[in-house]
C-alpha positions in Angstrom: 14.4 37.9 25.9 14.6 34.3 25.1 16.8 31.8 26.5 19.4 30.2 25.1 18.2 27.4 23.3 19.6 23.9 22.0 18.0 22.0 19.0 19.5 18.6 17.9 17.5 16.8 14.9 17.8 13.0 15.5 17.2 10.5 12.8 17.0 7.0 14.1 16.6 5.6 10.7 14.6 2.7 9.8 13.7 0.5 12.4 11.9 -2.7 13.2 9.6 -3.0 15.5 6.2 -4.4 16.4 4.1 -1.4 15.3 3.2 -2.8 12.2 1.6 -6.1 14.0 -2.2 -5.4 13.2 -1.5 -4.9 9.5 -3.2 -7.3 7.0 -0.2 -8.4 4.7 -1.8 -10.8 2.4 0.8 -13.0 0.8 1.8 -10.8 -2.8 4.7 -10.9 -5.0 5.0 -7.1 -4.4 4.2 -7.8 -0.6 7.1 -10.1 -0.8 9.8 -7.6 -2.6 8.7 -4.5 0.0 9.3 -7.6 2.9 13.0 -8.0 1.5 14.1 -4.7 0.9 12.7 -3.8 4.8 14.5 -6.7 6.2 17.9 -6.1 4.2 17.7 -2.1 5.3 16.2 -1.6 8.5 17.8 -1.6 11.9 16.7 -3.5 15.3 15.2 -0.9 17.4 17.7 -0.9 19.7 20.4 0.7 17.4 17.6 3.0 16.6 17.4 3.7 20.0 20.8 5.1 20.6 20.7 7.9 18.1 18.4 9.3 20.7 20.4 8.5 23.6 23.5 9.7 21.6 22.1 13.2 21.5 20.5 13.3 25.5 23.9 12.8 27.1 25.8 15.3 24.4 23.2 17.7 24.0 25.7 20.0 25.9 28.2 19.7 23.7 26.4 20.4 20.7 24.8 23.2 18.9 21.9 23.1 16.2 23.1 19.6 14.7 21.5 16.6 13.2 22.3 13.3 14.2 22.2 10.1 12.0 24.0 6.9 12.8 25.5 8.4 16.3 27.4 10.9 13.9 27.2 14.5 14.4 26.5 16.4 11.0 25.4 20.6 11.1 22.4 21.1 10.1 
């Protein structure tokens, strides 16, 4: 018999951090564009970071959901 079991999916959506640090980003026009469009979208790591807190402390209350943004959606 199993046990009863939990599953949240958790998407902390794009977010900036310093992961990227060793890349070799030579200065391009399409380097430049893909630079913009990451700065204008992504989130600090920090707001990333509460998606997964958001689902440790209601992981109780929930049942097979996915979380995006801190809001519960089923999955």
């Amino acid at each position: 018999m199993m046990p009863d079991m939990t599953i949240i999916n958790v998407n902390p959506g794009l977010c900036r951090t310093n992961l990227g640090r060793e890349f070799d980003l030579s200065p391009s026009f399409s380097i430049f564009g893909t630079v913009i469009w990451f700065l204008a979208t992504s989130r600090s790591a920090e707001k990333g970071a509460r998606n997964l807190s958001h689902a440790v402390v209601t992981s109780s209350d929930s049942v097979d959901v996915s979380l995006c943004y801190c809001l519960v959606r089923p999955s």
